[in-house]
N, C-alpha and C positions, 0 to 999 in steps of 0.2 A: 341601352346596349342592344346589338343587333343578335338576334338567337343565333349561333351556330351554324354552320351549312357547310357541308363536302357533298361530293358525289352519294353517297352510304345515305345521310341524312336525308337528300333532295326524296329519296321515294319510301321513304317513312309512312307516309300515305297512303300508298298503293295497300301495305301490310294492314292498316288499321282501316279503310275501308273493306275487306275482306273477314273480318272479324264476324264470326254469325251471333245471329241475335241469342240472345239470353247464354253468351256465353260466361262460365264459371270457373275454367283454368289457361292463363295464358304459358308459352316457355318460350324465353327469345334465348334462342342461342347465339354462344359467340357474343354477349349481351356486350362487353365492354366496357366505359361508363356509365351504363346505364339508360342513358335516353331514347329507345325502343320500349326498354321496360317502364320508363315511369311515361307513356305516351299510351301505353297498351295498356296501362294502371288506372288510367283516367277512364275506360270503357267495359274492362274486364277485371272481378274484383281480387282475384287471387292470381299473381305474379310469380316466376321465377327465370330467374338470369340468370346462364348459365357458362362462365370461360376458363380460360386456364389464366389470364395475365392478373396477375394479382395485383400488381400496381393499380389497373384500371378497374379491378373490381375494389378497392379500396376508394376509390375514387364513386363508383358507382355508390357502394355502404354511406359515403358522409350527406348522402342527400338525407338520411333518416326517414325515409319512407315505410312503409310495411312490406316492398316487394323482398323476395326468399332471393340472393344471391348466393351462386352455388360456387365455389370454386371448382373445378373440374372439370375433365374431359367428357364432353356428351355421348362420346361414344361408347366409354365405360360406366359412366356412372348409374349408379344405379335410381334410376328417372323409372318411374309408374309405366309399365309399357299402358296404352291405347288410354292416358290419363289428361290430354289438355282438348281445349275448343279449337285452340289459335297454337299454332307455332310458326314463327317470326326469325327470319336467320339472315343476315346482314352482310355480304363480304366476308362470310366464313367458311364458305363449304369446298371452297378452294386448297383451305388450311389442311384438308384431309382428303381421301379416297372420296370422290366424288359419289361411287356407288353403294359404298358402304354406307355415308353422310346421308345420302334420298333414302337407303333402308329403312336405318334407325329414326330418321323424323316418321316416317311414315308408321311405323310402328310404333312411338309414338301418342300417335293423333288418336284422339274417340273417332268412332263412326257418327260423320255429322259433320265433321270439323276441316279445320281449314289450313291448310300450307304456304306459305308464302317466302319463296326463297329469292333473295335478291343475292346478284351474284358475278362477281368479274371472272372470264374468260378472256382465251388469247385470240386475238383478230387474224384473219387470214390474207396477208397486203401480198401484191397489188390488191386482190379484187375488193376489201373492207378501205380502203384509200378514201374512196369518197366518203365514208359512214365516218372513220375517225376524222377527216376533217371538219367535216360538221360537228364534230364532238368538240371536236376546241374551239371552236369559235362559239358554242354554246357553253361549254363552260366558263370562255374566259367571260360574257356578257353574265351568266350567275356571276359570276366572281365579282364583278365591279359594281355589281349592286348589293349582294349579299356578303361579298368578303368570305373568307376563306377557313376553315376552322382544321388543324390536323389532330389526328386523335392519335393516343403516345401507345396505341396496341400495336403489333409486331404484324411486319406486311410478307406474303409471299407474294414475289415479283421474278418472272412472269408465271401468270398462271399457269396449272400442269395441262388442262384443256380448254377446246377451242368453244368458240359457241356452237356451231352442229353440234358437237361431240356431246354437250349439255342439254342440247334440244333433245338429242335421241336418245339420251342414258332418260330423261324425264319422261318419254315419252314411252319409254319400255316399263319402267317401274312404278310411274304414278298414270294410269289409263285416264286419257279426258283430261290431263292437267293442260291449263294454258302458260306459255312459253313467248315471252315478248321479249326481243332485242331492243334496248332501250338505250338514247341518245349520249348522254353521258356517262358510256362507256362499261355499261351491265344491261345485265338481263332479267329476267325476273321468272319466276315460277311460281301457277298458281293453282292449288288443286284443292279440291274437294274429296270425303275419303265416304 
């Protein structure tokens, strides 16, 4: 059987090559099913996933792993402030107050540690014209090799902001973070605290 693959999943990578060495707490927000956490489980030894959709997080629980799923909103919960290595956020930061979302990870993070926001925004056409059609013709060639996977967690469609709009909210509140506009149709954000 072929693993999984959507857009969210394609840079799973990106997050877990960012992990610093000898780290000891991860928190993927917005966790979902779960596969961010048990992928960040396999290099960092203490886990916790963090969403509101409880279908998905019930889904995430039947793997029987050790990772802590939280039910809950990240922005309230009451999460360790400045308590993980890694925090890992997938297609959720959209779900909220984009500035508020960059506060609270950042607060967060130990000093040392690492952010990793992968994240859709809204394109700006005409002039993003070329960049999304390069995006579909690059997805649909994932697609016909890897096939296609939808995950059953709730979507906001369209996003509230643009990609600048994310470059420079990241760029005001996390200093030195790097900001890639990535092909299949997100961005990414990566900072160091």
């Amino acid at each position: 059987m072929r693993q999984p693959w959507n857009h969210n999943i394609h840079y799973h990578p990106q997050i877990l090559q960012a992990v610093p060495s000898g780290a000891e707490r991860a928190l993927d927000i917005g966790c979902g099913e779960g596969m961010l956490a048990r992928k960040l489980r396999g290099v960092v030894p203490h886990v916790t996933g963090i969403d509101l959709h409880t279908p998905s997080l019930e889904l995430a629980r039947n793997h029987g792993d050790d990772i802590e799923y939280v039910h809950g909103d990240f922005l309230e919960h009451p999460l360790e402030p400045a308590s993980y290595d890694v925090i890992g956020s997938v297609a959720t930061i959209h779900h909220v107050d984009a500035r508020t979302g960059l506060l609270r990870m950042r607060d967060l993070l130990r000093p040392g540690g690492a952010l990793v926001v992968v994240g859709v925004a809204r394109s700006s056409l005409p002039r993003d014209l070329p960049r999304e059609l390069a995006g579909v013709a690059t997805h649909w060639a994932h697609r016909a090799v890897k096939g296609h996977w939808e995950h059953p967690s709730p979507t906001v469609w369209p996003p509230p902001v643009t990609f600048p709009e994310m470059q420079s909210l990241a760029a005001e509140l996390l200093p030195g973070a790097a900001f890639r506009r990535h092909l299949l149709f997100r961005y990414s954000i990566t900072w160091r605290k």
